[in-house]
Every structure is written in structure tokens, then in C-alpha cells.
ZAVEX-828387 format. One line per 8 residues: number of its first residue (from 0); for each residue x, y, z of C-alpha. Coordinates in nm, 3 decimals. Example, Ala and Ser with C-alpha at 12.3 -4.5 7.8 and 13.67 -1.06 7.14 Angstrom:
0) 1.230/-0.450/0.780; 1.367/-0.106/0.714
END
This chain:
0) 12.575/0.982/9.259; 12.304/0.801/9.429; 12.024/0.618/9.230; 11.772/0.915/9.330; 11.982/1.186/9.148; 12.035/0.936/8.879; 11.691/0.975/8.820; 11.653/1.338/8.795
8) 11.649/1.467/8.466; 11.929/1.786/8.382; 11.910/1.974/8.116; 12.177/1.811/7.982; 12.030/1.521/7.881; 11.801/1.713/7.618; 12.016/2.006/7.551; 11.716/2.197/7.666
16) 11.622/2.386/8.020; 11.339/2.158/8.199; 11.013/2.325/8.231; 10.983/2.470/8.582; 10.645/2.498/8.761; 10.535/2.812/8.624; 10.617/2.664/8.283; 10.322/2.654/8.022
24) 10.216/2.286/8.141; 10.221/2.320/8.497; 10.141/2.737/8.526; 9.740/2.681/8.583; 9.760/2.382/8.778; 10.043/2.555/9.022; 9.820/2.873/9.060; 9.503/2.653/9.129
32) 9.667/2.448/9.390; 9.847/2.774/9.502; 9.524/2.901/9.600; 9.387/2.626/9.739; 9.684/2.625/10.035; 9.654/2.984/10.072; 9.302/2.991/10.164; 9.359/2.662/10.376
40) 9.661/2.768/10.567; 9.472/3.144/10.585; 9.183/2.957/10.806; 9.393/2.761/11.002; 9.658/2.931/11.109; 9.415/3.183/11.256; 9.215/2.935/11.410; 9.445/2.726/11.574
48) 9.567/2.970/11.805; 9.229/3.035/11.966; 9.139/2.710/12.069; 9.291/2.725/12.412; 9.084/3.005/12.456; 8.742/2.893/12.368; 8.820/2.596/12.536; 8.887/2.731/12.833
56) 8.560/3.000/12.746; 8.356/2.696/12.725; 8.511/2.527/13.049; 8.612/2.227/12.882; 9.037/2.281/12.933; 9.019/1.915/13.056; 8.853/1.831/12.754; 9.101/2.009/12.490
64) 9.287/1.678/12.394; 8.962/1.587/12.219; 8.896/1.945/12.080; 9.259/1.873/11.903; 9.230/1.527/11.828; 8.880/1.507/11.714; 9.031/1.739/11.419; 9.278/1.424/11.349
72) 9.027/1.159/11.396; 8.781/1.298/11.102; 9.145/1.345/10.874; 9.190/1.000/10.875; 8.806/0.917/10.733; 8.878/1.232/10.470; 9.207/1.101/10.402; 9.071/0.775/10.299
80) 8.784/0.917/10.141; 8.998/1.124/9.924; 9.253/0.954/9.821; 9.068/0.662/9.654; 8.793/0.924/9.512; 9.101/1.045/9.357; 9.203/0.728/9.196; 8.871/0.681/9.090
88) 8.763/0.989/8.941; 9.064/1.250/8.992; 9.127/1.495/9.228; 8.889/1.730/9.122; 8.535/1.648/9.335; 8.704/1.564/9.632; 8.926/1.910/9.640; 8.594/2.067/9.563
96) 8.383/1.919/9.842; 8.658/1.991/10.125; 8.649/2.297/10.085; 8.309/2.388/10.052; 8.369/2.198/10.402; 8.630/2.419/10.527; 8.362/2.697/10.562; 8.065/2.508/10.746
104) 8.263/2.369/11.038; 8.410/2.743/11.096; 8.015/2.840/11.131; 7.946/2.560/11.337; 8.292/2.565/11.529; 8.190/2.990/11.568; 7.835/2.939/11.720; 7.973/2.686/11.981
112) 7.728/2.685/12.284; 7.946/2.364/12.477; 8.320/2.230/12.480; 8.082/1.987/12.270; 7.999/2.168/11.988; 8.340/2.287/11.908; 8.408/1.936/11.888; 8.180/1.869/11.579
120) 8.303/2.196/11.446; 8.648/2.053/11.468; 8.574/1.739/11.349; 8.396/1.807/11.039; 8.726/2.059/10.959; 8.939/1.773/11.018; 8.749/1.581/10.718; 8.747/1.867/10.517
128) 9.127/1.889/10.567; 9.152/1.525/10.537; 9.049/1.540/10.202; 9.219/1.855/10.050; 9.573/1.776/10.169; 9.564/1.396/10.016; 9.355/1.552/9.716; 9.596/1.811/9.630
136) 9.893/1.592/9.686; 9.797/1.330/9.492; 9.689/1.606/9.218; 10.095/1.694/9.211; 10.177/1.343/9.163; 9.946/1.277/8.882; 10.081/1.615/8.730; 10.412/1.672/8.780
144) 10.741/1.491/8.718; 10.952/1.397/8.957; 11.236/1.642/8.904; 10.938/1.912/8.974; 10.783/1.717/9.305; 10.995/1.872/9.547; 10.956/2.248/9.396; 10.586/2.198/9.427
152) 10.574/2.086/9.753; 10.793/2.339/9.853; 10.564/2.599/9.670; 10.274/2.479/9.871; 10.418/2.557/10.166; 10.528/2.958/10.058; 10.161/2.949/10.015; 10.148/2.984/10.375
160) 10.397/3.249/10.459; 10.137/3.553/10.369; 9.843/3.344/10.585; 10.114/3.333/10.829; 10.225/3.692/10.887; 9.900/3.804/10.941; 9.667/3.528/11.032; 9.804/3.474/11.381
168) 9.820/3.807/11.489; 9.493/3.926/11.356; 9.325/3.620/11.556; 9.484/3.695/11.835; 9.423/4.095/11.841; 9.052/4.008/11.771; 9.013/3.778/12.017; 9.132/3.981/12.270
176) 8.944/4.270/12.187; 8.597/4.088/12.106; 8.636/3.710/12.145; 8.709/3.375/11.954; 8.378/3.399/11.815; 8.485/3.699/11.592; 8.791/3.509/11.428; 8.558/3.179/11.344
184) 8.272/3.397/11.207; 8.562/3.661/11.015; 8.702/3.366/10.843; 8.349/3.224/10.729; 8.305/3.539/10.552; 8.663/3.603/10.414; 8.628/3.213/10.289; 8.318/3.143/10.145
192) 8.364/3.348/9.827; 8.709/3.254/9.704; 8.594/2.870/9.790; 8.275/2.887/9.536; 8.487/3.088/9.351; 8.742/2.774/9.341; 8.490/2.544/9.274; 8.344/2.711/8.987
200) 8.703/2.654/8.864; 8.738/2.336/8.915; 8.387/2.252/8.749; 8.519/2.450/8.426; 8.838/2.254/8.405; 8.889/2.117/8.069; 8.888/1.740/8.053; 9.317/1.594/8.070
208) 9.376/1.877/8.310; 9.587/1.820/8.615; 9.335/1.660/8.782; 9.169/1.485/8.520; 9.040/1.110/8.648; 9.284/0.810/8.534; 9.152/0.534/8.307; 8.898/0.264/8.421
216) 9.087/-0.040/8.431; 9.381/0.144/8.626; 9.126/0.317/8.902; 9.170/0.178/9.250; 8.919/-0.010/9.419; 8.635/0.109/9.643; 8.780/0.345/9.970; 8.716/0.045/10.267
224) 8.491/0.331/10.452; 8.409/0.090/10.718; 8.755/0.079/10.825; 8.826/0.362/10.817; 8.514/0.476/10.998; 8.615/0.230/11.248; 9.006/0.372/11.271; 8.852/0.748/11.340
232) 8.620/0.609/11.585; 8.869/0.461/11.760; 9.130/0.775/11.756; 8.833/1.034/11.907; 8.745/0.766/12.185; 9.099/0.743/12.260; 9.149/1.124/12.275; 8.804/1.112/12.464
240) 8.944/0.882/12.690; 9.305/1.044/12.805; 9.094/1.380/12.904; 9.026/1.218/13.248; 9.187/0.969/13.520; 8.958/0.716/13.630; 8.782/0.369/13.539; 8.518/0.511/13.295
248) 8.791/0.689/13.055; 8.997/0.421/13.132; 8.724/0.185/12.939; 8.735/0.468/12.670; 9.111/0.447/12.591; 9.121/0.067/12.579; 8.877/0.051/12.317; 8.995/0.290/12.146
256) 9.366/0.121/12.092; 9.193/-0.189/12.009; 9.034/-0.021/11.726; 9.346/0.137/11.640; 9.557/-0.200/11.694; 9.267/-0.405/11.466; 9.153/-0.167/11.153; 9.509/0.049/11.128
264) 9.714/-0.208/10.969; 9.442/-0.241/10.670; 9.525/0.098/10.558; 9.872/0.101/10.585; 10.174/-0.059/10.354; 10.262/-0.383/10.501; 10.554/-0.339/10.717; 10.521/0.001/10.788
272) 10.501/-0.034/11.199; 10.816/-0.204/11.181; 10.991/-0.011/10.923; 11.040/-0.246/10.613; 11.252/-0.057/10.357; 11.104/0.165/10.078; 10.732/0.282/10.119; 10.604/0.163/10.475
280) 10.948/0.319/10.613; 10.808/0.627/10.473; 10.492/0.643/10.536; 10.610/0.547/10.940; 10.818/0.843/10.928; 10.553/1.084/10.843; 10.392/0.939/11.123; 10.616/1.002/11.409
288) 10.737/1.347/11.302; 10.373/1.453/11.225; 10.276/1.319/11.614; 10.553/1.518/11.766; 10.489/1.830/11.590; 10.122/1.783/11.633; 10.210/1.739/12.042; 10.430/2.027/12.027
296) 10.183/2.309/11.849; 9.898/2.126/12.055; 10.075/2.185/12.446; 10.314/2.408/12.420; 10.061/2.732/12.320; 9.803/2.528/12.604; 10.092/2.554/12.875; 10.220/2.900/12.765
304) 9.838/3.034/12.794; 9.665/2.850/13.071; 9.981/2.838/13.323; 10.226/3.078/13.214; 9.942/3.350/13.157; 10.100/3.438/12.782; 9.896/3.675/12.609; 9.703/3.541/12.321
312) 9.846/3.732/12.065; 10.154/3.692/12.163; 10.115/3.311/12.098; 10.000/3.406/11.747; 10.332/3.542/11.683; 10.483/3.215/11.770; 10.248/3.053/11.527; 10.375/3.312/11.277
320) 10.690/3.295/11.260; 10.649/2.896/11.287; 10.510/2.901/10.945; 10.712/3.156/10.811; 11.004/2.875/10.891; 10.878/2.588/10.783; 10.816/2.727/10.425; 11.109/2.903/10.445
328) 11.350/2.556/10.524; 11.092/2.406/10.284; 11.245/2.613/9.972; 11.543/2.533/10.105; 11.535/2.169/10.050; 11.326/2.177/9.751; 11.569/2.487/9.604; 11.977/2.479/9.751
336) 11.961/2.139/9.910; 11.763/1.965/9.564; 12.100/1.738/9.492; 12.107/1.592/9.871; 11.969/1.234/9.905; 11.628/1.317/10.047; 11.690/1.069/10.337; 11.946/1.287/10.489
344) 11.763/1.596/10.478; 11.497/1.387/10.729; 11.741/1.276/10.947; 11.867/1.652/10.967; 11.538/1.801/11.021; 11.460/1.494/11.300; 11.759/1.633/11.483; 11.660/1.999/11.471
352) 11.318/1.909/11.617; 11.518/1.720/11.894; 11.638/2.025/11.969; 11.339/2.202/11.981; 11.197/1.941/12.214; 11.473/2.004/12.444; 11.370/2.406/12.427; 11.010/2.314/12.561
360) 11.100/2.101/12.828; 11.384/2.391/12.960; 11.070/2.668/12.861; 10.815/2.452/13.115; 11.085/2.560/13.436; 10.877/2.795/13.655; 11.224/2.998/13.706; 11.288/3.011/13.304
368) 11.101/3.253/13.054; 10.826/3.081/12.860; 11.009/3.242/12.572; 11.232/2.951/12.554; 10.936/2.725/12.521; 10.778/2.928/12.240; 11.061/2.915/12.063; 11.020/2.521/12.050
376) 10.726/2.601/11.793; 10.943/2.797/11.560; 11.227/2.548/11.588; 11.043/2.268/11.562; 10.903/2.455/11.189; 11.208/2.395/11.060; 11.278/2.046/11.138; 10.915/2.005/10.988
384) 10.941/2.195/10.663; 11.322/2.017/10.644; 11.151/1.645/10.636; 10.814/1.661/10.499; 10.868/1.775/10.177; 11.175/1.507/10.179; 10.962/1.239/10.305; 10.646/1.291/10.089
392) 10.895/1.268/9.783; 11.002/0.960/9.896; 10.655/0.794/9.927; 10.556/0.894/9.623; 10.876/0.766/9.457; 10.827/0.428/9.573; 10.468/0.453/9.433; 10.336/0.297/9.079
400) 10.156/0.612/8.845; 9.804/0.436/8.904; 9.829/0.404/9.320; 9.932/0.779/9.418; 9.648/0.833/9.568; 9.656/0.493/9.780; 10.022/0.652/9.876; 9.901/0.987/9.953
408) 9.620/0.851/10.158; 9.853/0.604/10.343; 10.104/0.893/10.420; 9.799/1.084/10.554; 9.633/0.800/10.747; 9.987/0.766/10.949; 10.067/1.114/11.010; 9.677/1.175/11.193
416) 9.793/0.853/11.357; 10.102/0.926/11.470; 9.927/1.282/11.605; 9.632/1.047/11.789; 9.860/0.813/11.916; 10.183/1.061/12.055; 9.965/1.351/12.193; 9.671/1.089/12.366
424) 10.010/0.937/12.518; 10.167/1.234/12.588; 9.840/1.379/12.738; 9.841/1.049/12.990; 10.102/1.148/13.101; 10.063/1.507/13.177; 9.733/1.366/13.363; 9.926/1.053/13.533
432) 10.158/1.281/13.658; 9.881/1.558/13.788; 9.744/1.227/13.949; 10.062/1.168/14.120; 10.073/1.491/14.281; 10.317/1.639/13.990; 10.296/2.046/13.958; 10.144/2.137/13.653
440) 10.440/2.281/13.466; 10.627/1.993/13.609; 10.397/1.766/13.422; 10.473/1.919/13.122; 10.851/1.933/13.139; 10.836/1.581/13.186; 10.540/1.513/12.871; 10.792/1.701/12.675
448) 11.077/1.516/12.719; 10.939/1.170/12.610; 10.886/1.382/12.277; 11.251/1.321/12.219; 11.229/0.942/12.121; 10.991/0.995/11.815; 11.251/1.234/11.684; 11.567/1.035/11.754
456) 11.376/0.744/11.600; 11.332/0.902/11.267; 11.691/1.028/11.234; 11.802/0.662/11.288; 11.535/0.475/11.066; 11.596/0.771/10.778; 11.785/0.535/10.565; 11.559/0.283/10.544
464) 11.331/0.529/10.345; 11.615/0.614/10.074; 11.521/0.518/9.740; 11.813/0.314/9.677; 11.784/0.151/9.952; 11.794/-0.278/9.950; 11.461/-0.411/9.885; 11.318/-0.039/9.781
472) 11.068/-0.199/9.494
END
């Protein structure tokens, strides 16, 4: 028995069955956060799929790094942001304000008149998302005990799988029919009510609730804004910068590592870029499998549309059946697999999204059916919903009670760095190649197949994250 099963309560050691997560205790704060991933993953699942085509709408396809990444850069500053306003004060204002969020930037995203505007749209969604993921998941650490972590997280993702089955398809039927503008402005409407609706909630919440504020002398210290102002700056002008091939975005992407390179480490557990055991192992992995994913749902739909002429909807059912996956290998680990050592189940899921690598880079062939490349996204769902849970648990294992939200916000700095960092690489060199006199779908075989080394990297340094590991404090 390892040390991390060792410290799983049984219901032997009462005599009693544990209380599960519809148990008296937990049963309001499940449903609350239940809802709050449901109307998340609702909006963004049927967003996502339409960006290549207002991009391309709003003749800015060169420009659709930055349409994705600007989304990542604002995550980091809401990260941040929420995560210490958590410590502070709980989980509760910070939840509340992303996502009365969520619904202005699909209004401003909707009335997009440039490439430019869609940019804001997507970066004030990326804060708003910043702030409800690291909000709600340090919400589950404050509340639940560990034995229950896993089921939780696992329940947050099945609170995708209805968004999923029809949020895709819908977006993509309506934006083939009317246009993108339809799905932005549709999910406005269908949001805006249950989100006051939330919020009203929230503000009712009886004091000691789930997300009830810890005590003074154990609340973190002020978010360092400035930093990480600085680190999204520096992510957005580095996506900025990899849109083009010349001296002037060459000045862009420069400055926008060194930005990286300087503020990064300030947010992040010391050790984590070169994998100390414990917590910055963890919070490293997130950060690689996060960037490949990112790459993967970010190109692969981009490629299948814009070169391989793949209908719109039809990507949407990609999407679908993506998220369907990754919540359903998500019960999986947090259900039949809950007595394997959570480092394993990483390294497993890094190897399935290996192998979903390998299907986009055979799917980018001219001569071979783009349905092997959209089955990458599915695939590479599973990996995902094998490993995050898995490595989330971990963080938060190695965390003390009064710094979960530091943790969360940490984990959730990495993993929009890790998706800044591998797609602005991998969209060099898509463009270095183009340069070079590379065919297009060449270019992408070969972007794809540098995607391999994140993932082999995380099945490798998986152990290092185990929490009975040497040195795990």
C-alpha cells in the first residue's frame, strides 16, 4: 500500500460508510459548483468551435494564435486574481464576478467588427475563466476531504457531458445556417439568467458554507497583480508576435519571453521548471499536458477547416465527443481506478495523448482522411480527463489547509503557461516552415510531431509528483 492510499479513509476505520458527495454536508455545495461547470462548459464548448470561422470572417486567420492565446494570457491575471481573493475572503466573490464576466465578453466577442475586437472579447473570457476554474477548485479543497477530491473533480467534469452533446453541434448548425454571430449572441441570452440567478445564490449563502472566507491570521497575502499583469502581458505579445515572420514580430516575441523568463518564476513553487519532487513537479505537469492539449484543440479544428475544407459542424462533433471522453475517463479514475497511485494514472494518460499526437500528424497527409486527425481531439480527451483530475489531487495534497488557493492558482498560472508557451512555439514553426517554402499541411504534420516531447516528458517525470515520493513535504 502506498502512503497515498494509506491516507484514504475506508469505512473500516469507523465502522461507518463515508459520506459521499451528495451526502448531507457536501449535497448543496456539489449542486452549486455543479452548476457553475455546466453553464461554463455550456458557453465554451459552443464557442470554441467557431473561432476559426470568425476568424477567418474577420480576415485575421494569420492572426488566430492571438485570438486563442489572448484567452490564456487574461487566465493567468484571473488565475492570480482568484486564487488569493480566495484565501482572503473565500471563494465566493470571485466565483460570482467571473461569471457575471462570462456573459459580457460573449456580447463583446458577438458584435466583433475586426480580428481585433474578438480579441478583447476573448480576453476578458479568459479572465473570467481564470477566475472560476481556480475559484471553484480551491472551493473543493476548502470543502471536501481528501478521500472525496477525486469524486468531485471527476463530477465537475460529467458536468460537461450534457454541454457537450449538444453545444457543439448546435454552434455549428447555427453557424452555418446564420453565422458565428448567432452562437455568441444565443449564449448571452441562454447565460445571463442562470448567472444572476447563481449569484443571488451565492450572496444568500449562509456564513461557514463551502466557501466561507478562512480566518484572518491564516489569509494569504495580497495577489502580486503587478506580476502577474506583467506575466499576461508578456504571453499576448508573444502570441502577438508568432502570428507573423519578420523583424517587427520578431521584436514582439523577444519581449515577450523576457517577460515570461523574468515575472513567471514569482508565481510558481520553487523548482517547478526543473521538476523538484512534490508540488512544483505537479504544478509542471499540468503545464505541459495543458500546452499540448491546448495546441491540439487550437490546430487541429484550424487545419481540418481552413485546409482540409471540414464542415463546421462536423468539427463540433469532434468537440463533442472530446468532452464526452474526457469526463467519461475522468469517472473512471476518480470511480474504478480510485485505489491506483495517482502518479501512474498521469503517466498512462501522457501516453494515450502520445498517441493521439501521432493520429494528427498521420491526419495532416494530403493522401489520408482528415478523420484520422479529428480523432486526435477525442483521443487526446482521454489522456486529458486520465491526468488532470490525478494531477490536481496531487497539488493539492502537497498543499497546507490555509495555501489552497496559492496551489490552485499556481496549477492554473502553469497550465495557461504551458498553453502560451507550446502553441506560440508550435505556431513558429508552422510559420518557419511556410517561410521555408513548406506546404501548408506539411507544416502542420511536422508542428504536430514536436507535440510528442511534452507528452513523453510527463510520463517520465510522473513519479516525481507521487505523494510518497523523497522530499514530498
Amino acid at each position: 500500500m502506498t502512503a497515498e492510499q494509506a491516507l484514504r479513509p475506508s469505512p473500516s476505520d469507523s465502522g461507518d460508510t463515508l459520506p459521499g458527495i451528495f451526502s448531507r454536508p457536501y449535497a448543496a455545495a456539489t449542486l452549486t459548483f455543479a452548476a457553475v461547470m455546466f453553464l461554463t462548459g455550456f458557453a465554451a464548448l459552443a464557442v470554441v468551435p467557431t473561432l476559426p470561422t470568425a476568424a477567418e470572417d474577420l480576415n485575421g486567420v494569420s492572426l488566430f494564435p492571438l485570438v486563442a492565446g489572448s484567452f490564456v494570457a487574461a487566465s493567468l491575471l484571473g488565475g492570480v486574481l482568484g486564487g488569493h481573493w480566495a484565501d482572503r475572503s473565500g471563494a465566493r466573490r470571485p466565483l460570482a464576478l467571473g461569471m457575471v464576466l462570462s456573459v459580457v465578453t460573449l456580447l463583446v466577442s458577438a458584435s466583433s467588427g475586426s480580428i481585433w475586437q474578438l480579441v478583447i472579447g476573448r480576453f476578458v473570457d479568459g479572465l473570467a475563466a481564470g477566475m472560476v476554474v481556480v475559484s471553484v477548485t480551491t472551493a473543493i479543497g476548502q470543502s471536501y476531504p481528501e478521500y472525496l477530491r477525486p469524486r468531485m473533480l471527476a463530477m465537475m467534469s460529467a458536468s460537461w457531458i450534457i454541454p457537450s452533446l449538444v453545444g457543439p453541434p448546435i454552434a455549428g448548425v447555427v453557424a452555418e445556417a446564420w453565422s458565428w454571430r448567432t452562437v455568441f449572441y444565443g449564449l448571452a441570452v441562454l447565460t445571463a439568467l442562470p448567472a444572476i440567478a447563481l449569484v443571488a445564490v451565492l450572496r444568500r449563502a449562509p456564513a461557514g458554507d463551502e466557501t466561507q472566507a478562512p480566518p484572518a491570521e491564516e489569509r494569504a497575502s495580497r495577489p502580486p497583480l503587478v506580476v502577474a499583469g506583467m506575466l499576461s502581458l508578456g504571453a499576448a505579445l508573444g502570441q502577438y508576435g508568432v502570428s507573423g515572420w519578420d523583424a517587427r514580430h520578431l521584436l514582439f516575441v523577444v519581449a515577450g519571453v523576457v517577460l515570461l523568463v523574468v515575472f513567471a518564476p514569482r508565481l510558481l513553487p520553487q523548482g517547478t521548471w526543473r521538476s523538484a519532487r512534490g508540488l512544483p513537479t505537479a504544478v509542471l505537469l499540468r503545464g505541459l499536458t495543458s500546452g499540448t492539449y491546448f495546441t491540439v484543440e487550437a490546430l487541429v479544428p484550424l487545419m481540418l477547416i481552413t485546409e482540409r475544407r471540414v464542415a463546421a459542424v462536423t468539427v463540433g462533433v469532434a468537440f463533442t465527443a472530446s468532452a464526452v471522453l474526457w469526463a467519461v475517463a475522468s469517472w473512471a479514475q476518480g470511480k474504478l481506478l480510485q485505489d491506483v497511485a495517482r502518479h501512474r494514472l498521469v503517466t498512462v494518460g501522457a501516453l494515450i495523448m502520445a498517441a493521439s499526437v501521432a493520429f494528427a500528424v498521420v491526419g495532416s497527409f494530403s493522401g489520408v482522411s482528415p478523420v484520422l486527425a479529428m480523432v486526435a481531439m477525442p483521443l487526446a480527451a482521454v489522456g486529458m480527463g486520465m491526468l488532470d483530475p490525478c494531477v490536481t489531487v496531487l497539488s493539492l495534497s502537497h498543499s497546507a489547509p490555509d495555501r489552497l488557493g496559492h496551489t490552485t492558482s499556481a496549477m492554473q498560472t502553469n497550465m495557461n503557461l504551458g498553453q502560451v508557451v507550446v502553441l506560440a512555439f508550435a505556431t513558429a514553426v508552422l510559420n518557419a516552415g511556410l517561410a521555408a517554402g513548406t506546404s501548408r499541411l506539411g507544416g502542420y504534420a511536422i508542428t504536430f510531431s514536436l507535440l510528442l516531447v511534452p507528452t513523453l516528458l510527463v510520463a517520465v517525470l510522473a513519479v516525481r509528483a507521487r505523494k510518497d515520493g523523497p522530499g514530498v513535504g
